[in-house]
VOKEPA-137743 format. One record per residue (C-alpha): residue number from 1; x, y negated, z. Coordinates in steps of 0.001 Angstrom, whole numbers, plus 524288, in hexadecimal, padded with zeros to 5 digits. Example, Ala and Ser with C-alpha at 12.3 -4.5 7.8 and 13.67 -1.06 7.14 Angstrom:
<nodes>
+-----+-------+-------+-------+
| seq |     u |     v |     w |
+-----+-------+-------+-------+
|   1 | 8300C | 81194 | 81E78 |
|   2 | 83566 | 80424 | 81BE4 |
+-----+-------+-------+-------+
</nodes>
This chain:
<nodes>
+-----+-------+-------+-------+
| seq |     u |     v |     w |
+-----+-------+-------+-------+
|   1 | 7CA42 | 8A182 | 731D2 |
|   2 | 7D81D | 8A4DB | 735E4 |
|   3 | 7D9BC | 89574 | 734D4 |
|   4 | 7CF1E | 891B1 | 73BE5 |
|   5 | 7D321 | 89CDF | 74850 |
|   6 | 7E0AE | 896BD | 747DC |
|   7 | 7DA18 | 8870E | 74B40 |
|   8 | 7D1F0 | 88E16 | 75581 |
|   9 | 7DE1D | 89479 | 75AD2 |
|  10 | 7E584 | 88636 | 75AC8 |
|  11 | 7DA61 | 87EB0 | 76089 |
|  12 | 7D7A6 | 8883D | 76B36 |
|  13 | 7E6A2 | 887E0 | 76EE4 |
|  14 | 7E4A1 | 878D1 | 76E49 |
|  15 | 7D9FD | 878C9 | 77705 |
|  16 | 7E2A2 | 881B3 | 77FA6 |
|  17 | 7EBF6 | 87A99 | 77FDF |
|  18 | 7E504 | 86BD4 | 78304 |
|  19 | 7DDAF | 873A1 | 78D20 |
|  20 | 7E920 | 87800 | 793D3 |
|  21 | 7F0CB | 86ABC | 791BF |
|  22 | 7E473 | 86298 | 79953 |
|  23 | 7E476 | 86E92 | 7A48F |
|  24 | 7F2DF | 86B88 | 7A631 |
|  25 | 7F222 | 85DF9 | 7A688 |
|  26 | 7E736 | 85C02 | 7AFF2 |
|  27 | 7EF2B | 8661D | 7B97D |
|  28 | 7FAEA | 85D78 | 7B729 |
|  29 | 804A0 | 85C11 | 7C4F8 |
|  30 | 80EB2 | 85133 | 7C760 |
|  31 | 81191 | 85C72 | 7D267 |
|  32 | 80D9B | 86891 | 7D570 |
|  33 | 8155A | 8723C | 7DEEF |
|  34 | 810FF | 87B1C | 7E905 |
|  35 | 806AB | 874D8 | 7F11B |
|  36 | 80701 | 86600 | 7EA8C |
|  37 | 80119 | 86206 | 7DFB7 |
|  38 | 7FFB4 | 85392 | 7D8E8 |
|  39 | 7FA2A | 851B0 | 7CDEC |
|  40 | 7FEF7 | 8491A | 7C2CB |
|  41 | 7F607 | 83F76 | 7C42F |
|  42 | 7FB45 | 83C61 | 7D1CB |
|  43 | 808A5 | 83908 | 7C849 |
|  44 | 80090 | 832D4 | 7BE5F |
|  45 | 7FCD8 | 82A4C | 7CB7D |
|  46 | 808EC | 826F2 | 7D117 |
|  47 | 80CE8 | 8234F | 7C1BF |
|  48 | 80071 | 81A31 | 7C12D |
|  49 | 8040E | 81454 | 7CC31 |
|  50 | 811C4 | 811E5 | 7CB60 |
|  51 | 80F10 | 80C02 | 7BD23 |
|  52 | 80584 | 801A4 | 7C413 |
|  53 | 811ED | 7FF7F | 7CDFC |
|  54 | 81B6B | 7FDAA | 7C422 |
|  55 | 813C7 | 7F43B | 7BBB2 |
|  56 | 811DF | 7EBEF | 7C8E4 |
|  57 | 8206E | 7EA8F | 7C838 |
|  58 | 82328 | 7E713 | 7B7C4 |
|  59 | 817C8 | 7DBED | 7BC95 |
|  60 | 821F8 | 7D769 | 7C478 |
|  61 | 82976 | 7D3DF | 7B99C |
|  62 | 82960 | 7C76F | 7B0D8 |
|  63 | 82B03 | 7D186 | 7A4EA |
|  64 | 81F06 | 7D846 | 7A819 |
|  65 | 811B6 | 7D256 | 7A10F |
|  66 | 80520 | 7D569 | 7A87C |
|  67 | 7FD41 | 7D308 | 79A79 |
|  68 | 801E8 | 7DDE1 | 79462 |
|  69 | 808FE | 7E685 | 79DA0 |
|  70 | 81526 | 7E739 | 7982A |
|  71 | 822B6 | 7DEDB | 79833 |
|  72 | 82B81 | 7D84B | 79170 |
|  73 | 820BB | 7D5E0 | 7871A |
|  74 | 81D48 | 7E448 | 78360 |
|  75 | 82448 | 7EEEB | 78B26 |
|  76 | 81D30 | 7F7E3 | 795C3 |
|  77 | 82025 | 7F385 | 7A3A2 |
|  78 | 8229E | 80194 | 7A4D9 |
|  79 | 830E3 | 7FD72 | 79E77 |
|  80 | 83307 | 7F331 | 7A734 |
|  81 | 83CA3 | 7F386 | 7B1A7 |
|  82 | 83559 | 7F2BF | 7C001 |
|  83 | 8392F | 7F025 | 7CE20 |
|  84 | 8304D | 7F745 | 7D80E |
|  85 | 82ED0 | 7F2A8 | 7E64E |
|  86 | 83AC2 | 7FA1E | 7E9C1 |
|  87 | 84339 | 7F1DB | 7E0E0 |
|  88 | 84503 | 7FEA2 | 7D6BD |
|  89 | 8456F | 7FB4B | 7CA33 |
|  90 | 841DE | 802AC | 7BDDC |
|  91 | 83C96 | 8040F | 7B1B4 |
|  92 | 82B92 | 80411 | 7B530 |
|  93 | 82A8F | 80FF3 | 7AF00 |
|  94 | 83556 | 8178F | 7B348 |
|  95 | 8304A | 81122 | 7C262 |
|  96 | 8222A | 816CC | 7BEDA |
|  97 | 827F2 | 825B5 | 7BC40 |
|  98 | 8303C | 82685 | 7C7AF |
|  99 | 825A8 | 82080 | 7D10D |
| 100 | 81CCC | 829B1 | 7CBCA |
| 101 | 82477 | 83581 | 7CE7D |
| 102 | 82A86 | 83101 | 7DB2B |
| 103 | 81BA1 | 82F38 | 7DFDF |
| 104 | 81835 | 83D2F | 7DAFC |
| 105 | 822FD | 842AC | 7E13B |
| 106 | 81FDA | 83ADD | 7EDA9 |
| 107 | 8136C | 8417A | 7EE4B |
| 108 | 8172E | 84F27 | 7EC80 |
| 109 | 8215F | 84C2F | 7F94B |
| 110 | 8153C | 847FE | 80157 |
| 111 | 80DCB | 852DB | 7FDA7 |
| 112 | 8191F | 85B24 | 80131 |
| 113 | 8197A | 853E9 | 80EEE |
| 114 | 80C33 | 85381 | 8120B |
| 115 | 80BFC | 862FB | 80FA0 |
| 116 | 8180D | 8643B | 817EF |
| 117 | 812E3 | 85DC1 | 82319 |
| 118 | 80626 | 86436 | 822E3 |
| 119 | 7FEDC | 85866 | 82054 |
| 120 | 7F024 | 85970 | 81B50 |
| 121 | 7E52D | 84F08 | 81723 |
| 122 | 7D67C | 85099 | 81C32 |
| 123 | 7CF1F | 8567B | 81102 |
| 124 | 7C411 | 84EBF | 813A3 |
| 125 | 7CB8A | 842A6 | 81441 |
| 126 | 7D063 | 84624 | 807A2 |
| 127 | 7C386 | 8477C | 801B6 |
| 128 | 7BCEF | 83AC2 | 80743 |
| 129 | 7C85B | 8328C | 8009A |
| 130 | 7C87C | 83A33 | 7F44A |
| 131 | 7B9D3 | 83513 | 7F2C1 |
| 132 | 7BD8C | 8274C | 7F6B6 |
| 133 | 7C8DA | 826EB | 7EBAC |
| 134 | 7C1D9 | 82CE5 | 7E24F |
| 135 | 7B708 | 82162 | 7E30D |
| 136 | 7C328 | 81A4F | 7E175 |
| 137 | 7C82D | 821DE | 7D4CA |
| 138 | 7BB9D | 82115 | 7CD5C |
| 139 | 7B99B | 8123F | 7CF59 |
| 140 | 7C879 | 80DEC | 7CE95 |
| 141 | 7D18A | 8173F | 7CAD6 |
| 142 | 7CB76 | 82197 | 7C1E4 |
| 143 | 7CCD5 | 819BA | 7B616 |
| 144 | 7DA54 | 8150A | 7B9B2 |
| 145 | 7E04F | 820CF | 7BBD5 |
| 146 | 7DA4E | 82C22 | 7B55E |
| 147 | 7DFF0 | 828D6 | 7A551 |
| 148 | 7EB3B | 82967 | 7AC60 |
| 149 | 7EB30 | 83775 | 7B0F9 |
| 150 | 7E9B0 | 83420 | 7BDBF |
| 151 | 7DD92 | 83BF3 | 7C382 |
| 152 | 7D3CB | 8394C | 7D06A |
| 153 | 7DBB8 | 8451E | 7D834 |
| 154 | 7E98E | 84010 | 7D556 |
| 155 | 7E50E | 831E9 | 7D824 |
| 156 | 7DDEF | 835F6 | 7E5C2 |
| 157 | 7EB2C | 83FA3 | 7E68E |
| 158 | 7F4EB | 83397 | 7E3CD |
| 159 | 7EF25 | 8288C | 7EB36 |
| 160 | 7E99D | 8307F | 7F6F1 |
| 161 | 7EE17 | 83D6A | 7FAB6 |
| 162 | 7FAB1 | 83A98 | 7F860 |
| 163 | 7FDD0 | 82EEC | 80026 |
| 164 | 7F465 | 8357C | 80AB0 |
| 165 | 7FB90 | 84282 | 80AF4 |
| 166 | 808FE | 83882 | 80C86 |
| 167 | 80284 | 831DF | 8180A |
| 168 | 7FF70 | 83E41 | 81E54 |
| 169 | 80BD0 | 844F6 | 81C42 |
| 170 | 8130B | 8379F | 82230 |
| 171 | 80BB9 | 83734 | 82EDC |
| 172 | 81024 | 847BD | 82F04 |
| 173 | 81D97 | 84493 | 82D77 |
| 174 | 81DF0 | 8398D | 837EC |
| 175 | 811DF | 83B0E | 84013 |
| 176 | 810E9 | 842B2 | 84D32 |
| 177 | 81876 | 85039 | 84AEA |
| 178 | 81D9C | 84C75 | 83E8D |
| 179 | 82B88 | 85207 | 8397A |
| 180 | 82FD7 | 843A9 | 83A46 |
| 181 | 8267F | 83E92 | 8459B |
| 182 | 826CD | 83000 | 848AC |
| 183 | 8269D | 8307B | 85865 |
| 184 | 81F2D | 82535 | 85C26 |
| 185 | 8279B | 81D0D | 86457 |
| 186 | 830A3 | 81D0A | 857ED |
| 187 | 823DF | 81880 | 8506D |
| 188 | 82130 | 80CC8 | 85A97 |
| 189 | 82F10 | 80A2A | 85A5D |
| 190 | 82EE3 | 806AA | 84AE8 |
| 191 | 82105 | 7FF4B | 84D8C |
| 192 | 8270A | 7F6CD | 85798 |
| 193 | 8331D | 7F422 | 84EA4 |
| 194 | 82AD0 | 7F2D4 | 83FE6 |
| 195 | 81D3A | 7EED7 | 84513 |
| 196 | 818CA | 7DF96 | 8479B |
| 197 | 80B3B | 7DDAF | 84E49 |
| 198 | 806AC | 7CE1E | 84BA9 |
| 199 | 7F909 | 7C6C2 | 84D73 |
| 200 | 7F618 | 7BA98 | 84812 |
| 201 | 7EAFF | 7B122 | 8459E |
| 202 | 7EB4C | 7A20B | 83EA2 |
| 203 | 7DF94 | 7965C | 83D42 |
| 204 | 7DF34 | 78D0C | 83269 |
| 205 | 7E510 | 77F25 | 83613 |
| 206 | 7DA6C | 77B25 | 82B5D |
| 207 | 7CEF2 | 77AAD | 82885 |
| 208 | 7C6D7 | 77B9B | 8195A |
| 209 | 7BCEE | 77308 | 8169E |
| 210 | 7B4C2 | 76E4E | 80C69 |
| 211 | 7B5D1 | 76254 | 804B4 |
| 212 | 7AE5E | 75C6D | 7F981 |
| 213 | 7B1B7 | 7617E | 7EB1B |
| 214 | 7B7A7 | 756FF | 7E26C |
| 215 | 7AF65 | 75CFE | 7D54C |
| 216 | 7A06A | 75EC3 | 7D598 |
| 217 | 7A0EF | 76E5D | 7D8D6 |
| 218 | 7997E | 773C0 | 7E367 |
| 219 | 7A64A | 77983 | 7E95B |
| 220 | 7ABA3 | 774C4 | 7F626 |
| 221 | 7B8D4 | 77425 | 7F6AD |
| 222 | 7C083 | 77695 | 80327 |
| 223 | 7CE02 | 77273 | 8083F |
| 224 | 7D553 | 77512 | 81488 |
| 225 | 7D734 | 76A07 | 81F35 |
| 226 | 7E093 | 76AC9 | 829F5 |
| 227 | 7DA34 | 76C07 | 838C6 |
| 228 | 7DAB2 | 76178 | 84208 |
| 229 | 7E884 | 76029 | 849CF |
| 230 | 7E1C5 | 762F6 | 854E8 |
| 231 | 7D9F0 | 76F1C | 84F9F |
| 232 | 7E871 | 772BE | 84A3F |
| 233 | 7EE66 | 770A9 | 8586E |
| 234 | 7E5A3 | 778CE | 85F78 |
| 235 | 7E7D0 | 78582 | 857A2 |
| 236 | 7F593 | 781E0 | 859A4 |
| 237 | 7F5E0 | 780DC | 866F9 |
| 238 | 7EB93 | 78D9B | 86755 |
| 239 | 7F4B5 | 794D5 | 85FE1 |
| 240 | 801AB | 79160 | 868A1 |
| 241 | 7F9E7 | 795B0 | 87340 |
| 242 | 7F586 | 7A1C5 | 86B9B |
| 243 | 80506 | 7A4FE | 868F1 |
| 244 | 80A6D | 7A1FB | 875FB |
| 245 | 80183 | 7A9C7 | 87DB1 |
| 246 | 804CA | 7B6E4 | 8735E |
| 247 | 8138B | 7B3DF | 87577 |
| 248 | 80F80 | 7B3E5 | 88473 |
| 249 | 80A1C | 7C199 | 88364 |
| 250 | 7FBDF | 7BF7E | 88341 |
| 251 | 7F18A | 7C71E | 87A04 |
| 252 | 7EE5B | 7C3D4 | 86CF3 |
| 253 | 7E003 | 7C822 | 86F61 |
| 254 | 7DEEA | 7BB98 | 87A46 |
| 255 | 7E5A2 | 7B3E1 | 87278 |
| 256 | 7DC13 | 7B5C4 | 8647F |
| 257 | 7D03D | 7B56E | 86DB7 |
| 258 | 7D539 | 7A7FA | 871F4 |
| 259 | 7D725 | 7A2AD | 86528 |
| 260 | 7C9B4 | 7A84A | 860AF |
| 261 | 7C16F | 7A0E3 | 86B71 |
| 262 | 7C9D2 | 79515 | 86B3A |
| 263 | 7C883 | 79327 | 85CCE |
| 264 | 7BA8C | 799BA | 85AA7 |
| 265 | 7BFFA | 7A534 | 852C2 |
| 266 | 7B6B0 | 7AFAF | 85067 |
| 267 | 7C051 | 7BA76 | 849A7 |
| 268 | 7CC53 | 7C1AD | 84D0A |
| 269 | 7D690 | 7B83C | 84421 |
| 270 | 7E04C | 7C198 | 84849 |
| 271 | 7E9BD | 7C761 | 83F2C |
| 272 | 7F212 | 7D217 | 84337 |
| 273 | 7FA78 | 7DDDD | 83ECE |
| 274 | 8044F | 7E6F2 | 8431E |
| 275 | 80EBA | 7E95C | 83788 |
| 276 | 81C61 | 7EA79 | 832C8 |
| 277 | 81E4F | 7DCF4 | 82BFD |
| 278 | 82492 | 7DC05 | 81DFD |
| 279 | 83296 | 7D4FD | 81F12 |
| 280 | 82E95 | 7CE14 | 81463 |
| 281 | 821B9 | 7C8FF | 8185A |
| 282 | 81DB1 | 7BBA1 | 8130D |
| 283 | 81106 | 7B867 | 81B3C |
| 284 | 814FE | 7ADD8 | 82240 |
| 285 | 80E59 | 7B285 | 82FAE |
| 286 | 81338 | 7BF75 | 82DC3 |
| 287 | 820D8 | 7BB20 | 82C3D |
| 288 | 82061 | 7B38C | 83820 |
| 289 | 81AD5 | 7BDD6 | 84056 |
| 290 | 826E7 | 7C855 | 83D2E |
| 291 | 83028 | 7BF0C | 84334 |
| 292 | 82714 | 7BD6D | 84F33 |
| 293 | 82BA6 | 7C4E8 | 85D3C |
| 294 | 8204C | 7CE76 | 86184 |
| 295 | 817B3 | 7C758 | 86AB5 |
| 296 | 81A4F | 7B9C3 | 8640D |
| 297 | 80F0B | 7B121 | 860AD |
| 298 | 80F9B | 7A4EB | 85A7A |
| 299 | 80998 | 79ACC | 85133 |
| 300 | 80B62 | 79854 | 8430A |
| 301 | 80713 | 78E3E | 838FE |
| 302 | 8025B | 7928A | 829EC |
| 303 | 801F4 | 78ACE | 81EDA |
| 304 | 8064F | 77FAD | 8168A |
| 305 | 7FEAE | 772CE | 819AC |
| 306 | 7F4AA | 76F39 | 82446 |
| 307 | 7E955 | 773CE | 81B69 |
| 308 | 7EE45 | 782A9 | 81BE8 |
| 309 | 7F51C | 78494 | 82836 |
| 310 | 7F206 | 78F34 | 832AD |
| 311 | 7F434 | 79207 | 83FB5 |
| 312 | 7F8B5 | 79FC3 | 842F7 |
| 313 | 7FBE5 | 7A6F9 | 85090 |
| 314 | 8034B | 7B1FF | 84CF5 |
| 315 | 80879 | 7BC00 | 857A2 |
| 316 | 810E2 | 7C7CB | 85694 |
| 317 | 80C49 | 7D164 | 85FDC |
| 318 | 81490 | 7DA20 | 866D7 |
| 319 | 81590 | 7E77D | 85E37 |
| 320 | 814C5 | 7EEDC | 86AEC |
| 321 | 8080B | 7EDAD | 86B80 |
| 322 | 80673 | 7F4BB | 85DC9 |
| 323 | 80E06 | 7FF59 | 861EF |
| 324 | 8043C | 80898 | 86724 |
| 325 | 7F9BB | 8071B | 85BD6 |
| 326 | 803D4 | 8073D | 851B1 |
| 327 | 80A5D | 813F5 | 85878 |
| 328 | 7FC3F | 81A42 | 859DB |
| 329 | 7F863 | 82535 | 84E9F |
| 330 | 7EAD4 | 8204C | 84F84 |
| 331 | 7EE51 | 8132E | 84AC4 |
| 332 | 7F87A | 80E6D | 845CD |
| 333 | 8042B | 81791 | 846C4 |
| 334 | 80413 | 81D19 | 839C0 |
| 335 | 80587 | 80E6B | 83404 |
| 336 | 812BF | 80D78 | 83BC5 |
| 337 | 81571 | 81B79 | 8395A |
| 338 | 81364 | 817EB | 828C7 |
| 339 | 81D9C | 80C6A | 82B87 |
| 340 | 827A4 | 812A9 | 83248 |
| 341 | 82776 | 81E75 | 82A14 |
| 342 | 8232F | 81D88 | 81C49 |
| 343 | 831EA | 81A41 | 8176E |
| 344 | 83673 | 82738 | 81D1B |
| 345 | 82ACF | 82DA4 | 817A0 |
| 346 | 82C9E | 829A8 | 808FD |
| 347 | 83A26 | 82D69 | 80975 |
| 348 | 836C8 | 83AD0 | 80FB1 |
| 349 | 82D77 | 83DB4 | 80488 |
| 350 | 8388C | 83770 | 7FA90 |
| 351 | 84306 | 8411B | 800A2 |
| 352 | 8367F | 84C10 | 80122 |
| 353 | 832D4 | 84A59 | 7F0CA |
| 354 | 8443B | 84AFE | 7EEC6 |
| 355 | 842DE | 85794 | 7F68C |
| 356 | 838D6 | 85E79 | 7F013 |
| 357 | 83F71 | 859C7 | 7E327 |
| 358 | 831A3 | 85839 | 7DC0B |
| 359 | 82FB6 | 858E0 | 7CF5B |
| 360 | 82282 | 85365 | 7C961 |
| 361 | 81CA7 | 859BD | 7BE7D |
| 362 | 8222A | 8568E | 7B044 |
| 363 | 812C4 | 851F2 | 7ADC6 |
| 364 | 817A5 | 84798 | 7B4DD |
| 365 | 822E1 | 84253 | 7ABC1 |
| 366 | 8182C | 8419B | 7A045 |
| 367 | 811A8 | 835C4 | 7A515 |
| 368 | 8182C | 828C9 | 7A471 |
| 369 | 81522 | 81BD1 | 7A9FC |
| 370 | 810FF | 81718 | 79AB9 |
| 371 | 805AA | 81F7E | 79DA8 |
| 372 | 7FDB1 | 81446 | 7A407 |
| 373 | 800E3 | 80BA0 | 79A2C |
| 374 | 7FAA5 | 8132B | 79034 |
| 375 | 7F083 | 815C7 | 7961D |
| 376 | 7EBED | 808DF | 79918 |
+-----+-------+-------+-------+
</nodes>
C-alpha cells in the first residue's frame, strides 16, 4: 500500500509538472516589458520567414540542388555560405538567427514609437481585417504555420498590426505637427527633384493573320505581316505631329482625342505614371524616357524586324503639374512622404531598438532555423 501511495504521489507530481510545462509554454514571450508584449510565435514568424529568404539565396548558387534541398551533394543549405540583397554574406543559418532577432527587436522599437507618439488604430478597423485574414489563415496558412508554433494571433500580430502600427507611427513622426515635420514646400521640393511624370501610347506596324496549316489539324495558324508603307507612313507622320505639337506646349488630352478619331480607336491606349525611376531600369521605353527634358515628346520605334515593330509617342510631362496632387494628404502625399522618408525612419527605429538595449526572451535562443527542416 505504502508502494502503491508512493506511484500516486510520483504521477500526480508528473501530471503537475506537464501541466505547468504546457501553461508555460503556451504563455511563452519573445518580449514582454511594461506595456508591450509579443509573443513567440511572432519570432517563430520572422524565423519562418527569414528561412524561406535565405534558401532563395543558396538557390542562387550552382552548389545548391533544388531535388533535394541540400548542397554539395548532402549538406543542409543552412551550412552554406549566402549573399543577401545587401551584398552581406554569411553562413544561412547564422543569417536566419540574426534576421530573426533584428526583426523582433524592430518590432518592439515600433511599438515603443507608436506609444510615444500617441498613435492608435480604429478598433473596428481592426476587427473587420482580423475576419478577412483569418479566412485567409484557415484556407492558406493554418496548415503551414501552425506545426511550427506559429499561432492565428501572432500571424495576424506579425503580418498586420505590426507593419500597420509602423505606418502610423511614420506619418506621426513626419506628418503635420510631428517632432520631425516635413513642411510641404520641402516635400514638393524633393518631388520636383526625384519624381518623373511620362505618358505614352504605341500601334502595331503589323498585322496577324491566318494562314492555312501545313498538317491536317483543325488549328489555324497565324503569323505576323508587316503593314503597307503607306499604312506605316501615316502613323509616322501622325505621330511627328503628335510629338511636335506636346514639345509646343499643347494638351495631351487634344492630342489622344485626335489620334482616337483619326485612327478609329475606341479605348484610352494611354499609359501613364508618375514615379521615381530605377537607375538601373532595363525597359527600353522607360530608359529612354529618364533621359527625356520635361515637356519633350517624341517618337520611338520597337522591335527587331518588320513583323514586330511598334510605333510609340512617348512624352515626359512637366512634373509641375504633379506637384499639387502629389503634395495633397488626400492623395498622394503620403506616397512621396514614404519615399523621402522611410531611410531616416528605419534608421531611427535601428538607433531606437540600440537605445532601449532589448533583450528577447531566452525562449527565443531554443529554436533554430533546423526546426523547419524537421518538420517538413
Amino acid at each position: 500500500m505504502k508502494n502503491f501511495s508512493k506511484i500516486l504521489c510520483v504521477v500526480l507530481a508528473l501530471v503537475m509538472a506537464l501541466s505547468a510545462a504546457s501553461c508555460s509554454l503556451s504563455q511563452q514571450y519573445a518580449y514582454q516589458q511594461d506595456d508591450i508584449e509579443l509573443p513567440i510565435g511572432v519570432y517563430l514568424y520572422y524565423l519562418y520567414s527569414a528561412y524561406n529568404n535565405a534558401q532563395s539565396y543558396a538557390q542562387q548558387s550552382d552548389l545548391y540542388d533544388a531535388d533535394s534541398g541540400k548542397y554539395d551533394g548532402k549538406k543542409s543549405f543552412l551550412k552554406m555560405e549566402i549573399t543577401d540583397d545587401d551584398g552581406e554574406t554569411a553562413v544561412a543559418e547564422d543569417w536566419i538567427k540574426n534576421k530573426a532577432e533584428e526583426n523582433t527587436k524592430n518590432a518592439v522599437a515600433i511599438n515603443t514609437k507608436f506609444n510615444e507618439l500617441g498613435c492608435t488604430i480604429d478598433q473596428t478597423e481592426i476587427d473587420s481585417t482580423k475576419s478577412y485574414y483569418k479566412s485567409y489563415w484557415d484556407q492558406s496558412y493554418a496548415e503551414m504555420l501552425e506545426p511550427y508554433g506559429i499561432s492565428f494571433d501572432s500571424f495576424f500580430e506579425a503580418g498586420y498590426m505590426i507593419p500597420v502600427m509602423e505606418s502610423e507611427a511614420f506619418k506621426a513622426e513626419y506628418g503635420e505637427g510631428g517632432p520631425s515635420e516635413v513642411a510641404t514646400p520641402d516635400l514638393a521640393a524633393y518631388f520636383e527633384e526625384n519624381y518623373t511624370s511620362y505618358k505614352y501610347f504605341s500601334v502595331n506596324l503589323y498585322t496577324t493573320e491566318s494562314v492555312e496549316g501545313t498538317d491536317d489539324s483543325e488549328e489555324t495558324a497565324t503569323e505576323n505581316v508587316a503593314l503597307s508603307e503607306d499604312k506605316i507612313n501615316e502613323y509616322k507622320d501622325a505621330f511627328d505631329e503628335y510629338a511636335s505639337t506636346l514639345s509646343d506646349g499643347g494638351s495631351y488630352e487634344d492630342v489622344i482625342e485626335k489620334y482616337m478619331d483619326a485612327f478609329d480607336v475606341e479605348e484610352d491606349p494611354t499609359t501613364e505614371s508618375v514615379e521615381i525611376i530605377d537607375e538601373d531600369t532595363t525597359d527600353e521605353i522607360i530608359k529612354t524616357i529618364k533621359d527625356m527634358k520635361d515637356g519633350q515628346a517624341m517618337t520611338m520605334e520597337v522591335g527587331d524586324d518588320d513583323t514586330s515593330k511598334q510605333l510609340y509617342l512617348i512624352y515626359r510631362e512637366p512634373i509641375e503639374n504633379q506637384v499639387e496632387a502629389y503634395t495633397d494628404p488626400e492623395q498622394h502625399k503620403d506616397d512621396v512622404l514614404s519615399s523621402m522618408k522611410h531611410e531616416d525612419f528605419d534608421e531611427l527605429l535601428k538607433d531606437l531598438a540600440e537605445e532601449l538595449n532589448i533583450t528577447l526572451s531566452s525562449s527565443c535562443g531554443s529554436y533554430k532555423p533546423s526546426l523547419f527542416e524537421e518538420t517538413k
